[in-house]
Backbone as CSV, one residue per row, in Angstrom:
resi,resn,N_x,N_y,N_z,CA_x,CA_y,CA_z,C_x,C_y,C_z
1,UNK,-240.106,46.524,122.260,-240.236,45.296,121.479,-240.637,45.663,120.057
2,UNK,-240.142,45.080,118.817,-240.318,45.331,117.975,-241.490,44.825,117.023
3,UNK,-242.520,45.045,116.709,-243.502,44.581,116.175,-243.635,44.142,114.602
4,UNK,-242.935,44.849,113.998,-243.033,45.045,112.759,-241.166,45.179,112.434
5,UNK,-241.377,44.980,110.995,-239.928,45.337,110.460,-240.097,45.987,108.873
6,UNK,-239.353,47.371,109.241,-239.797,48.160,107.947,-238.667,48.686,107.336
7,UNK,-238.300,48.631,106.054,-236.905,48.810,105.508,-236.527,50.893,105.487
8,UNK,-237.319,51.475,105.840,-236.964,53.079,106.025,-236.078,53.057,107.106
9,UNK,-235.120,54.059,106.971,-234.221,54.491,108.184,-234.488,55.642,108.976
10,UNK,-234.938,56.033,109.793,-235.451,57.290,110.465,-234.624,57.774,111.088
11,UNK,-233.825,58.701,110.883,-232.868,59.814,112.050,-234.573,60.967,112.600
12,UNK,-233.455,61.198,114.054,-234.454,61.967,114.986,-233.715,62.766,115.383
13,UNK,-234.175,64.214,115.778,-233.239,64.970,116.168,-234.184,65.859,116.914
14,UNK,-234.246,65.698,118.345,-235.331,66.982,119.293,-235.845,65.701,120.219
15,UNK,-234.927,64.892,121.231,-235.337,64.429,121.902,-236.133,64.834,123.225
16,UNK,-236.792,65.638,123.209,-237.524,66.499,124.409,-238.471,65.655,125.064
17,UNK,-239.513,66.414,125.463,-240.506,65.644,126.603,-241.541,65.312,125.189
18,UNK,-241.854,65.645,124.195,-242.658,65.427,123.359,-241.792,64.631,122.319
19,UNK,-240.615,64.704,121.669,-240.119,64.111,120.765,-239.289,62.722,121.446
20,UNK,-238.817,62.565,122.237,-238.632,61.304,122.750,-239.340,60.252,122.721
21,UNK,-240.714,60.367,123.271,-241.275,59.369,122.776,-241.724,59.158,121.575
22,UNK,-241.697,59.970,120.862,-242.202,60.070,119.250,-240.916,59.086,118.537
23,UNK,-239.704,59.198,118.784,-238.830,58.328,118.468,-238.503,57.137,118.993
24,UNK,-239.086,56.988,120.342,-239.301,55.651,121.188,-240.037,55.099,120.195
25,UNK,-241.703,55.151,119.875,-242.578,54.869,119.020,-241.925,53.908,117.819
26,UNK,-241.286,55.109,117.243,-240.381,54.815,115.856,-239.511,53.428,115.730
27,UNK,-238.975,53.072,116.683,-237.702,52.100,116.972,-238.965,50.983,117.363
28,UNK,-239.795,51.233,118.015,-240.332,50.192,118.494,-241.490,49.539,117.859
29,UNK,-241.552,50.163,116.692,-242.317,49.528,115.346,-241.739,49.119,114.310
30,UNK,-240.065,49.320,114.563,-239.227,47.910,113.621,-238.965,48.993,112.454
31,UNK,-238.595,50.541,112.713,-238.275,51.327,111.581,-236.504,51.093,112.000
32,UNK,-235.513,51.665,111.447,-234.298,51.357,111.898,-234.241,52.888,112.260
33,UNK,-234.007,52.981,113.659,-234.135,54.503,114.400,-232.459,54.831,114.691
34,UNK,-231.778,56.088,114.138,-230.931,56.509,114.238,-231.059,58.011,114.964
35,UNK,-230.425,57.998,116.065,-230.898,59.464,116.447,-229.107,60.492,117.195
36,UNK,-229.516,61.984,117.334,-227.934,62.446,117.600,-229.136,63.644,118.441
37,UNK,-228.216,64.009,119.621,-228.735,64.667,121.132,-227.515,65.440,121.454
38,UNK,-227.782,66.868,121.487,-226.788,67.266,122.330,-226.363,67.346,123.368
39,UNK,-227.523,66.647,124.419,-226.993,66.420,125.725,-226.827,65.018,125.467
40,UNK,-226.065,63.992,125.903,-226.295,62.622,125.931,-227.181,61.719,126.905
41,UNK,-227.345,62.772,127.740,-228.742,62.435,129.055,-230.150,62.151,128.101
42,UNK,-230.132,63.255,126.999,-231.701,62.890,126.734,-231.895,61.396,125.839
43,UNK,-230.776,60.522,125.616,-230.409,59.181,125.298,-231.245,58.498,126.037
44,UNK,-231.292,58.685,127.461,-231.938,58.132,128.087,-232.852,56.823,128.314
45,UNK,-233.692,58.058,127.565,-235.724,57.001,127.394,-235.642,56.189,126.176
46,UNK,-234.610,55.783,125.421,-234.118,55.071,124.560,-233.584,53.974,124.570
47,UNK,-233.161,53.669,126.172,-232.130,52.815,126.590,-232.900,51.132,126.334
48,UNK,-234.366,50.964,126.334,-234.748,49.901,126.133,-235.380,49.298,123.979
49,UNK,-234.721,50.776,123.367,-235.574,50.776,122.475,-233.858,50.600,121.263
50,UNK,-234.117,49.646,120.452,-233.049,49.911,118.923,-232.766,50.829,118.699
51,UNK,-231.596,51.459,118.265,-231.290,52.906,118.053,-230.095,52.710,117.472
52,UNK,-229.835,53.703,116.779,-228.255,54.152,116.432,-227.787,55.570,116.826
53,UNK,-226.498,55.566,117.552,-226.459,56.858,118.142,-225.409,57.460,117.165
54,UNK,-225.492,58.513,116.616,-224.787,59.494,116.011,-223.674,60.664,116.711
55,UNK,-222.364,60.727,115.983,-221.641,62.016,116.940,-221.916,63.492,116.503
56,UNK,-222.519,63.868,115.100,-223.450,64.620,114.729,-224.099,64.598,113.831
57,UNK,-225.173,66.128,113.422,-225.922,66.058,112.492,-225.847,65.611,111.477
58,UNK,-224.637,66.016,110.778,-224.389,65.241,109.332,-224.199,64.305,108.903
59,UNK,-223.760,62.987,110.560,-223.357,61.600,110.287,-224.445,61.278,110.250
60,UNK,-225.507,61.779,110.793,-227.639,61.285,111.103,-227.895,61.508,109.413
61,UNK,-227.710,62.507,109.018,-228.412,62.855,107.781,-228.159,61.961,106.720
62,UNK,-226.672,61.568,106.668,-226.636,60.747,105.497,-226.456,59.330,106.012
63,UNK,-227.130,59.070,106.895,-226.694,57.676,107.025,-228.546,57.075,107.330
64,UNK,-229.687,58.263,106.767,-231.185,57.715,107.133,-232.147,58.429,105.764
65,UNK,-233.011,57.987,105.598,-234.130,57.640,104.593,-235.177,58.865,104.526
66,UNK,-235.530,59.071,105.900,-236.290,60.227,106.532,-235.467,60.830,108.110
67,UNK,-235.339,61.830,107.918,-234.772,62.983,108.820,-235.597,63.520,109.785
68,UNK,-235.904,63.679,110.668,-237.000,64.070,111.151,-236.821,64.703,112.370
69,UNK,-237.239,66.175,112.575,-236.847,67.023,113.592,-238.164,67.815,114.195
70,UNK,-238.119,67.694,116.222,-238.651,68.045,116.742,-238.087,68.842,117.816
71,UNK,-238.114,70.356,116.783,-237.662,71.239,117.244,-238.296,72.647,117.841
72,UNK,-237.574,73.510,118.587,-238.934,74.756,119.489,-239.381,75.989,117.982
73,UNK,-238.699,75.870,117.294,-238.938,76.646,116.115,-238.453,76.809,114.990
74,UNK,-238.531,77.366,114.103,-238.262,77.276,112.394,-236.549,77.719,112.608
75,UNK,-236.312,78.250,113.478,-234.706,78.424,113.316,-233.851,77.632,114.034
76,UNK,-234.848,76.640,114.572,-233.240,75.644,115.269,-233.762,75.044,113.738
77,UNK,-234.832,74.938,112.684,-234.428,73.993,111.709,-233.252,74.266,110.418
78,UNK,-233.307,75.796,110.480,-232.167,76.321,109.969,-231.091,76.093,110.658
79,UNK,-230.618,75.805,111.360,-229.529,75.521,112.828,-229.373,74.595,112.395
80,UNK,-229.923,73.338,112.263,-229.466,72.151,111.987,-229.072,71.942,110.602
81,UNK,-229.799,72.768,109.446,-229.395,72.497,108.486,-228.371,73.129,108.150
82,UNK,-227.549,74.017,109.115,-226.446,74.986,108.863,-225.698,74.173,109.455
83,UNK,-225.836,73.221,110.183,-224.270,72.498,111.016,-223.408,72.243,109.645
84,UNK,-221.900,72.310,110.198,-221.323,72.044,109.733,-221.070,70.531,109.196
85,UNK,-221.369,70.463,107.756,-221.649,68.566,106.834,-222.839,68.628,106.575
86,UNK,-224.017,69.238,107.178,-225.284,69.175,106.772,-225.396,68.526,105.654
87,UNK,-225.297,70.565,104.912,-225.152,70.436,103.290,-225.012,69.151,102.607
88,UNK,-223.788,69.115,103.071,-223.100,67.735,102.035,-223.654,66.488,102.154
89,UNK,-224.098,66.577,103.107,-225.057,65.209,103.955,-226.495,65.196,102.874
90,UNK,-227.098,66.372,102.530,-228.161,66.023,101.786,-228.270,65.520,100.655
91,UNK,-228.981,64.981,100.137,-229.190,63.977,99.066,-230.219,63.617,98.188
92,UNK,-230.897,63.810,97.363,-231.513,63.551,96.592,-232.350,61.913,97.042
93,UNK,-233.719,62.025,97.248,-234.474,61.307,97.967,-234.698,61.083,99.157
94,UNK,-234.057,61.816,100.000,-233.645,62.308,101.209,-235.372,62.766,102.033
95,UNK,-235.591,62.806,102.882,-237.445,63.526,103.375,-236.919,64.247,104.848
96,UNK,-236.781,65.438,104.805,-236.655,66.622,105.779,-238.066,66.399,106.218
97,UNK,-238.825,66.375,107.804,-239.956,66.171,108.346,-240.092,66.954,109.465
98,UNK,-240.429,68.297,109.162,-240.560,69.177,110.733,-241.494,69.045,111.544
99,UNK,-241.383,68.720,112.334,-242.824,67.575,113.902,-242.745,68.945,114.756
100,UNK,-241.859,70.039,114.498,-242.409,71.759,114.931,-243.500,72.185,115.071
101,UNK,-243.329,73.062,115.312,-244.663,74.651,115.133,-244.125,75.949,114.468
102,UNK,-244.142,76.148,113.708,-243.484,77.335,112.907,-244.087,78.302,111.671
103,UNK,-243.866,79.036,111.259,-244.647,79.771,110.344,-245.105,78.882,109.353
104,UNK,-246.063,79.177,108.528,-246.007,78.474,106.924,-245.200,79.386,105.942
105,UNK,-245.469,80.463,105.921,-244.623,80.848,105.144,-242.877,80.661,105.232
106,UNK,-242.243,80.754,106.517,-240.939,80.074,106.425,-240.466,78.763,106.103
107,UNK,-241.563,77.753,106.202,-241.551,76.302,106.017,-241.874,76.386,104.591
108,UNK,-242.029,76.849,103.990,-242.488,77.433,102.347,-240.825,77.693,101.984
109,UNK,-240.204,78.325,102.864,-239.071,78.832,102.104,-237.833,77.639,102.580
110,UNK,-238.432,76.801,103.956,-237.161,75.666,103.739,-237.209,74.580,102.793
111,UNK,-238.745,74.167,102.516,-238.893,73.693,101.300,-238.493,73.562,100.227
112,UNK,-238.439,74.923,99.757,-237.774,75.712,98.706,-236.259,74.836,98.785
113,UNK,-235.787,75.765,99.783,-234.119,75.496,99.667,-233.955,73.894,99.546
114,UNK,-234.742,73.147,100.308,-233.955,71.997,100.104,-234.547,71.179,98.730
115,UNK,-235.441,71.994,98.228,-236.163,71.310,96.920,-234.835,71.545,96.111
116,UNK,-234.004,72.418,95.752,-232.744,72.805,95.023,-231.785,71.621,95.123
117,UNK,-231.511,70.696,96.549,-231.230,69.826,96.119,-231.491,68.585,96.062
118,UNK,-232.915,68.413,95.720,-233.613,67.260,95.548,-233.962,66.311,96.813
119,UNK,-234.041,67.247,97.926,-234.577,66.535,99.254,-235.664,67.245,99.442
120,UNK,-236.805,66.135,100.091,-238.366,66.494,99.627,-238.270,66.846,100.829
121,UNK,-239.886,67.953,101.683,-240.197,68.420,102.916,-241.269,68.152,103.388
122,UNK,-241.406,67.751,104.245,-242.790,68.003,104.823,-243.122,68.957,106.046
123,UNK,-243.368,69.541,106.344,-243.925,70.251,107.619,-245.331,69.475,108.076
124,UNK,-244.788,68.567,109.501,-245.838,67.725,109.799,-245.704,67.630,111.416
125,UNK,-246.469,68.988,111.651,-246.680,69.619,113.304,-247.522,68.354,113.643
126,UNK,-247.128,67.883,114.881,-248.040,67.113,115.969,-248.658,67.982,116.973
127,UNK,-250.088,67.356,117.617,-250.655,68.045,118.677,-251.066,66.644,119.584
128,UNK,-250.753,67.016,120.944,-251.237,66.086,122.184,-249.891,66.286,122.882
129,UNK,-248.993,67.228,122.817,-247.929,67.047,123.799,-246.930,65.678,124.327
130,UNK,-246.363,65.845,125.204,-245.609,65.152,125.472,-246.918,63.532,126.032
131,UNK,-247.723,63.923,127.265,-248.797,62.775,127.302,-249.312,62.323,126.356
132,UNK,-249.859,63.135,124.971,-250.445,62.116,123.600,-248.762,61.088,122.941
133,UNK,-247.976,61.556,123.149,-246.893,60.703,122.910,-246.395,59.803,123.540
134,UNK,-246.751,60.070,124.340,-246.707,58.080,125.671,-247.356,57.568,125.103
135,UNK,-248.537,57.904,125.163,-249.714,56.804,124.372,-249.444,57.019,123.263
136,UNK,-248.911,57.412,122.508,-248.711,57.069,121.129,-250.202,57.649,120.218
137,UNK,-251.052,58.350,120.897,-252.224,59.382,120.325,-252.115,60.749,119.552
138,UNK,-250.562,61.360,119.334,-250.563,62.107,118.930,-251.656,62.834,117.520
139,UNK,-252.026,63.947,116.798,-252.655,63.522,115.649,-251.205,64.556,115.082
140,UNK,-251.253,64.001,114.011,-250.207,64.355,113.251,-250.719,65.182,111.521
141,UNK,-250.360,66.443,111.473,-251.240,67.008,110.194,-250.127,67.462,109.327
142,UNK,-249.881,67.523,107.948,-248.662,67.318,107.172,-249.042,68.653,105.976
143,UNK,-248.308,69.198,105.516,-248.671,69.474,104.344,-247.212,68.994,103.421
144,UNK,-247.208,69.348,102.637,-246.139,68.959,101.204,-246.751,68.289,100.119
145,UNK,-245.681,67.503,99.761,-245.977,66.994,98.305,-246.499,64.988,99.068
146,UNK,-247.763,65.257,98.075,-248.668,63.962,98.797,-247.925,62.411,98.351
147,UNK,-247.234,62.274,97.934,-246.814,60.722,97.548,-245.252,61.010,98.703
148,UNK,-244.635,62.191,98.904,-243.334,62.488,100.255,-244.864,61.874,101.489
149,UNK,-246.031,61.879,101.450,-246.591,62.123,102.551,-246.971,60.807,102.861
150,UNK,-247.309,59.972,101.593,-247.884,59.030,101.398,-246.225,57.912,101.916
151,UNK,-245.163,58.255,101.610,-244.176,57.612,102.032,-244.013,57.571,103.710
152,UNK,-244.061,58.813,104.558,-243.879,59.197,105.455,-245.204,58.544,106.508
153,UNK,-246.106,58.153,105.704,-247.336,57.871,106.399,-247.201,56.673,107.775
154,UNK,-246.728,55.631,107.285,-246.362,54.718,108.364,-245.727,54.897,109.440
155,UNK,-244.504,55.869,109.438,-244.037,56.264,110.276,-244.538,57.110,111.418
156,UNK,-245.669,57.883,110.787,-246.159,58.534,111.506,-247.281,57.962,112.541
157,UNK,-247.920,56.872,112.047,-248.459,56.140,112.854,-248.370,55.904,113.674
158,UNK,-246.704,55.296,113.942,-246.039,55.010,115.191,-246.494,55.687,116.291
159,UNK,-246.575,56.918,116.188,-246.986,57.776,117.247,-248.456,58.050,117.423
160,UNK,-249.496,58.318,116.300,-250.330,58.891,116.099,-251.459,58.306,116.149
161,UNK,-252.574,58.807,116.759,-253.746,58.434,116.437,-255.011,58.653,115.343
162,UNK,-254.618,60.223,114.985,-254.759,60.777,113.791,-253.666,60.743,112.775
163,UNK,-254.147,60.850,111.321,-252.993,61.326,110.843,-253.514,62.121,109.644
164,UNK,-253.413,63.137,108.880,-253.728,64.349,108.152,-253.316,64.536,107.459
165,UNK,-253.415,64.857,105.807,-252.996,65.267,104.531,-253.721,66.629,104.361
166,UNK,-252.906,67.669,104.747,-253.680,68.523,104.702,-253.744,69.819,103.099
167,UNK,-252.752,69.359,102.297,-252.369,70.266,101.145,-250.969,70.443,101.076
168,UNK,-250.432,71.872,99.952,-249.243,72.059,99.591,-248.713,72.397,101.152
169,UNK,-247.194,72.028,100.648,-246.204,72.805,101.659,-246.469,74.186,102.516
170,UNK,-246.902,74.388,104.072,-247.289,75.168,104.855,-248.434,75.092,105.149
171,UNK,-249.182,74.161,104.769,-250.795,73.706,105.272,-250.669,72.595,106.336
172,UNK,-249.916,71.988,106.997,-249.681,71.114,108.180,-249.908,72.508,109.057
173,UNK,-248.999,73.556,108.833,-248.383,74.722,110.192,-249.295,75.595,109.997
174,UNK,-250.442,75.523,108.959,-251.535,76.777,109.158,-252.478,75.622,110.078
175,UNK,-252.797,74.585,109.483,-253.911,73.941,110.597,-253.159,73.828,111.961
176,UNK,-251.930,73.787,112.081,-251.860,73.188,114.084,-251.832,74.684,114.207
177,UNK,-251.407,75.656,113.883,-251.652,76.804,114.227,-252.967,77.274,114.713
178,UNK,-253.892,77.302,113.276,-255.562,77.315,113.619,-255.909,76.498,115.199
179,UNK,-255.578,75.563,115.062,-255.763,74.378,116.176,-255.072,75.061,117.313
180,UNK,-254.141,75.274,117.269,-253.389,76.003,119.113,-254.245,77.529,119.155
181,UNK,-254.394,78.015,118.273,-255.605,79.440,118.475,-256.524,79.153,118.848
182,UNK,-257.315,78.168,118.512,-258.509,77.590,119.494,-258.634,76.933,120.860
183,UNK,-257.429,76.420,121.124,-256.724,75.923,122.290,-256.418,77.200,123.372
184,UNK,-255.841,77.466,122.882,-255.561,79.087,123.575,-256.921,80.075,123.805
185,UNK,-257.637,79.803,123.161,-258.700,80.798,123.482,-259.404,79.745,124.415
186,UNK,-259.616,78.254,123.828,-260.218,78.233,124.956,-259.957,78.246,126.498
187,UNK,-258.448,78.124,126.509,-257.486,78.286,127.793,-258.131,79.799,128.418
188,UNK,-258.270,80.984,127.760,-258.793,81.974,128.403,-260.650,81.600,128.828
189,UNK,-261.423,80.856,128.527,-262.333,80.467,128.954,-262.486,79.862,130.415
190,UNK,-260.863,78.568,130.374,-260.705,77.632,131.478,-260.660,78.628,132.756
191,UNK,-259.347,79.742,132.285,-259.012,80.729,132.942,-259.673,81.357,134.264
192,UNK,-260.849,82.011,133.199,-262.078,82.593,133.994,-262.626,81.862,134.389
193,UNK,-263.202,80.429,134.533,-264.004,79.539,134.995,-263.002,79.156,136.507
194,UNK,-261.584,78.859,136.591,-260.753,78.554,137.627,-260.819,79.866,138.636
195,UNK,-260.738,81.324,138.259,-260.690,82.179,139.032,-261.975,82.285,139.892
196,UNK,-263.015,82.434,138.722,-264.610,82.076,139.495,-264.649,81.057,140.638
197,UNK,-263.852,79.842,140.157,-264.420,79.146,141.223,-263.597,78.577,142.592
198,UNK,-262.121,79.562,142.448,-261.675,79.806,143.673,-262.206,80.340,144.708
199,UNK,-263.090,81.363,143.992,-263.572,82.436,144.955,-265.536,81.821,145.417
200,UNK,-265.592,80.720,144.903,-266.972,80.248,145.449,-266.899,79.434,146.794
201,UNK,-265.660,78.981,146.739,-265.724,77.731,148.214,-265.895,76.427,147.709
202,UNK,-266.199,76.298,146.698,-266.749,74.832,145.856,-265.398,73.980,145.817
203,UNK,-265.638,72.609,145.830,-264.517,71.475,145.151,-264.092,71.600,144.069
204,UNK,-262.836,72.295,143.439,-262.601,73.161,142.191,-262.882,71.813,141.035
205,UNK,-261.748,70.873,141.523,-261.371,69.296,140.770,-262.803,68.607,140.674
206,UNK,-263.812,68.818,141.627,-265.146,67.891,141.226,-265.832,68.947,140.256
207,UNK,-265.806,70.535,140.514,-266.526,71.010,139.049,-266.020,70.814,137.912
208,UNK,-264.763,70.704,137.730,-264.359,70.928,136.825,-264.353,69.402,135.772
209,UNK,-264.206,68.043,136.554,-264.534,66.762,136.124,-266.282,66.839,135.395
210,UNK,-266.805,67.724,136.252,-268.098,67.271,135.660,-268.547,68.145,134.736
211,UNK,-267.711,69.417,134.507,-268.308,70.373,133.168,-267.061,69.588,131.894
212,UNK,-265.984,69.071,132.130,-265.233,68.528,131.357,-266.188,66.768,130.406
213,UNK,-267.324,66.410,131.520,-267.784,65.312,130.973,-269.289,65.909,130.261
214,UNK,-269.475,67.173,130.382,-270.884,67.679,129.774,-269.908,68.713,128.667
215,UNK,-271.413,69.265,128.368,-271.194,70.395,126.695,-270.179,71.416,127.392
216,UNK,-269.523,71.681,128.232,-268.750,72.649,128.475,-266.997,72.357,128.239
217,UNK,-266.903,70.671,127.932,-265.814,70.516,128.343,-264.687,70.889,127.137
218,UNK,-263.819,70.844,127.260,-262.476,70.942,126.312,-261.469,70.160,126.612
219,UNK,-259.999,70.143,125.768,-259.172,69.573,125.882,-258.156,70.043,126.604
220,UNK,-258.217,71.499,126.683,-257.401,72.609,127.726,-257.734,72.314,129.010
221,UNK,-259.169,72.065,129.877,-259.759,72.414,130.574,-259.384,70.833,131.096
222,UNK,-259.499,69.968,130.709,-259.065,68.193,130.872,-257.575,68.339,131.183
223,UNK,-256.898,69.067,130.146,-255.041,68.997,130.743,-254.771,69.848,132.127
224,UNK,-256.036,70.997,132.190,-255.005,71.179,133.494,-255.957,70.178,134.541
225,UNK,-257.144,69.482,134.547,-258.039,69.009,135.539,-256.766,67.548,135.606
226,UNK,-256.362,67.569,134.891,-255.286,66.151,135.043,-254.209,65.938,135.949
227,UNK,-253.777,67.761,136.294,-252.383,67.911,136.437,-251.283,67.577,135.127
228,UNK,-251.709,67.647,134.017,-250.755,67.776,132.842,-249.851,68.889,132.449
229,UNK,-250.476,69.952,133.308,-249.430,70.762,132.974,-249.273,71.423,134.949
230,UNK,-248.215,71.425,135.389,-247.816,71.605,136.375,-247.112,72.810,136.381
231,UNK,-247.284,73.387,137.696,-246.957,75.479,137.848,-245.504,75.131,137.786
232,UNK,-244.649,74.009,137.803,-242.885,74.245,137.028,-242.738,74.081,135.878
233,UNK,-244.192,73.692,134.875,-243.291,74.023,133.316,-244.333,74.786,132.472
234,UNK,-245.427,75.136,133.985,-246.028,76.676,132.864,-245.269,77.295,132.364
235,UNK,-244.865,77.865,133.001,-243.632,78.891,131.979,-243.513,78.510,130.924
236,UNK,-242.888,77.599,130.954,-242.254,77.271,129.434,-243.595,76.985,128.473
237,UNK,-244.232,76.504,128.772,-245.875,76.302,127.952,-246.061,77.646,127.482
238,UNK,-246.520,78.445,128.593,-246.636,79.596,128.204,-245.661,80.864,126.990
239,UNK,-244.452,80.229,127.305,-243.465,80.779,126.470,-243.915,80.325,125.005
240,UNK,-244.003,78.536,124.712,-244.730,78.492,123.826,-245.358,78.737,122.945
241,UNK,-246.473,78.866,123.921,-247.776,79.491,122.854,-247.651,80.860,122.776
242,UNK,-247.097,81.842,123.182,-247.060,83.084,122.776,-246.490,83.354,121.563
243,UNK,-244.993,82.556,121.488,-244.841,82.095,120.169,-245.938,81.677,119.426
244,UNK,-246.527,80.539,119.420,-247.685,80.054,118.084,-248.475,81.124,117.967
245,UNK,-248.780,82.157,119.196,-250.208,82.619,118.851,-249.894,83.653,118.318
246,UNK,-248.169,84.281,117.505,-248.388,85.204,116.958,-247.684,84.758,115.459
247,UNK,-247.213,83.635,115.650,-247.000,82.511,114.170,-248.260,82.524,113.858
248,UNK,-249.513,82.575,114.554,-250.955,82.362,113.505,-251.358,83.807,113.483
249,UNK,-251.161,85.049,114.291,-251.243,85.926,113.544,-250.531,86.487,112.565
250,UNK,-249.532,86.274,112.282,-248.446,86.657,111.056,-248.810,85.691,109.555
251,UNK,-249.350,84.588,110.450,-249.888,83.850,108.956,-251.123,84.021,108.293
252,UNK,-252.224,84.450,109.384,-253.898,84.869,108.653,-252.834,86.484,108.157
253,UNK,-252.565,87.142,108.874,-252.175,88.705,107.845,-252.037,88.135,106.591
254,UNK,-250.927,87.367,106.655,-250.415,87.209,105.128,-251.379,86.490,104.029
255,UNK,-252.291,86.089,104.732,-253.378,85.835,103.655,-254.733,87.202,103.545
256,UNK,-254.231,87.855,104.190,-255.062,89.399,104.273,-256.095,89.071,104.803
257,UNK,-256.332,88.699,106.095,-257.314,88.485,106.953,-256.920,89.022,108.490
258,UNK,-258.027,89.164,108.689,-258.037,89.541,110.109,-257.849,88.471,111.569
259,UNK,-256.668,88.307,111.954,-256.248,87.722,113.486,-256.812,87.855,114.398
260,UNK,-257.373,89.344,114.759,-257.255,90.036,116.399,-258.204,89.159,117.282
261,UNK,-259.268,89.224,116.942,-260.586,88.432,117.619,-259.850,87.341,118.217
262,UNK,-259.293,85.705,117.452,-258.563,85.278,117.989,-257.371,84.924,118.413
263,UNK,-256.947,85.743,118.207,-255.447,86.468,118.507,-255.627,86.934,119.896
264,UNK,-256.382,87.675,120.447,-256.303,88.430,121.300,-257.083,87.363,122.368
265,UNK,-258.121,87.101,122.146,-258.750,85.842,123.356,-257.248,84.866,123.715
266,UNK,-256.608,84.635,122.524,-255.257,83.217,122.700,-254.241,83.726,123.464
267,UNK,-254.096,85.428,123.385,-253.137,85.599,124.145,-252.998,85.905,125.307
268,UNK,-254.316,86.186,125.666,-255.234,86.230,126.990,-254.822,85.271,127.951
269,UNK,-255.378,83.553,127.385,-255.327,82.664,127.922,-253.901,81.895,128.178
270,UNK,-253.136,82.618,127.086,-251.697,81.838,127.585,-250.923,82.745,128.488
271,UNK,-251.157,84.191,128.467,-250.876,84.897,129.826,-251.595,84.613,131.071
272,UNK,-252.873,84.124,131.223,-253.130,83.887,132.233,-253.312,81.693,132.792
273,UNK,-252.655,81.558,131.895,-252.133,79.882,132.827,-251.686,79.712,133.751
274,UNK,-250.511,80.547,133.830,-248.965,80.163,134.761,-250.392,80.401,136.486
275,UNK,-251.251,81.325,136.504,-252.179,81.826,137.569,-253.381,80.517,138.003
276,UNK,-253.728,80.404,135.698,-254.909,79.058,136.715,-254.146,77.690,137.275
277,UNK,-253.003,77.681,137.019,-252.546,76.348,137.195,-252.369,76.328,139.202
278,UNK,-251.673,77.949,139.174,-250.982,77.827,140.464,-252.732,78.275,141.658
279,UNK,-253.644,78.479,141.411,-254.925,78.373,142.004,-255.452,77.090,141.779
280,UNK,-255.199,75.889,141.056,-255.840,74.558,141.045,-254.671,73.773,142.148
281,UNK,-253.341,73.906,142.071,-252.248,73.630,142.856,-252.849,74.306,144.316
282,UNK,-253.295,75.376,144.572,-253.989,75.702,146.195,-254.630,74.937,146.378
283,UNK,-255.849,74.858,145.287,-257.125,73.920,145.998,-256.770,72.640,146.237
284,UNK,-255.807,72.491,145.343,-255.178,70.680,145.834,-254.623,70.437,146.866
285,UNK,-254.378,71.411,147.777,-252.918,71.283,148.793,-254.147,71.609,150.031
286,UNK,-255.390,72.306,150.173,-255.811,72.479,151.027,-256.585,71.124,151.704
């Protein structure tokens, strides 16, 4: 249902378990939502929401206001901007919006390119997964040029419960970065706390509710006590963050700082998920 009516045109492109509803959101706050899927299945979760469906990238690009892609990394955003019409599709007032996880320094250099032809960027990573995007809680952290941000702001709402101005172009993808390094480390905390308490005999799901509601708890330690992340798409989680957690070490280097400390706890904890998930899945089944 449409609540509002707002004259921006939003193309979407990364209908996944996290960007689907981020564009559900979009349509259903009265933005005019244009979106293009390479499977036509992921159309889907759309079926009750305004939309315009596109036959590709380049008919999305020039036919919307803000562009906006939620994609697994900085090179499907080169991918898309290499389809064939892209190019020609871009336009001067145009807002490229990466809802990714990707370096800052490469988001520095798509910037660049599309600053040449007068289409502005933002790199504006979301965190809360696919569940903060049902609820529409995502927090959303941006960097670029602040009046592209200040335009983009409403839209982002749609989804968000936070929303973040965080500096120049590549300061959205250094903070969710910072932010998934702390996530990840504390995942190696959850880790060791799940193995411990397989091996005590204890009600894993009642300790873990009640150190999640005292000073011990986290937001890692709550997603898996939820069942939010389930032993069929660890993997891919895990695939994930191994990615981010060495996108944030490649990005503290380049500011000549030292990673390892949490670098090495983050990569800990995202190698050992796919294990705590499938030991909380025992204690549930017994």
């Amino acid at each position: 249902m449409t609540t509002n009516q707002h004259t921006a045109t939003v193309g979407f492109i990364g209908l996944g378990d996290q960007g689907a509803p981020m564009a559900q959101a979009i349509g259903d706050n009265g933005f005019g939502l244009h979106v293009w899927a390479r499977r036509p299945q992921s159309l889907d979760v759309l079926a009750q929401t305004r939309h315009t469906v596109h036959d590709s990238p380049a008919s999305l690009a020039a036919a919307v206001d803000i562009l906006a892609l939620c994609l697994r990394d900085d090179r499907d955003i080169w991918e898309v901007l290499g389809t064939p019409g892209v190019e020609d599709a871009l336009r001067p007032g145009l807002i490229v919006v990466n809802h990714g996880t990707g370096d800052p320094g490469e988001n520095r250099e798509i910037a660049g390119h599309l600053a040449g032809k007068g289409v502005a960027y933002l790199d504006a990573p979301v965190s809360g997964g696919g569940a903060g995007a049902r609820v529409r809680a995502l927090t959303t952290m941006a960097g670029g040029d602040r009046e592209t941000y200040q335009k983009c702001e409403p839209v982002f709402a749609a989804f968000s419960r936070t929303i973040a101005y965080m500096g120049p172009s590549g300061s959205g993808q250094v903070t969710k970065l910072l932010n998934n390094a702390m996530t990840m480390s504390n995942l190696d905390n959850a880790v060791d706390l799940i193995r411990l308490l397989s091996g005590l005999g204890m009600n894993v799901q009642a300790v873990i509710d009640v150190i999640d509601a005292s000073s011990g708890g986290s937001a890692i330690l709550r997603a898996l006590g939820n069942d939010d992340v389930t032993p069929e798409i660890a993997p891919h989680i895990q695939g994930l963050m191994r990615k981010d957690i060495e996108h944030f070490a490649d990005a503290i280097r380049a500011c000549g700082l030292d990673p390892r400390p949490l670098h090495d706890r983050g990569l800990a904890g995202a190698s050992g998920l796919a294990e705590a998930v499938a030991l909380l899945a025992a204690d549930a089944g017994r």
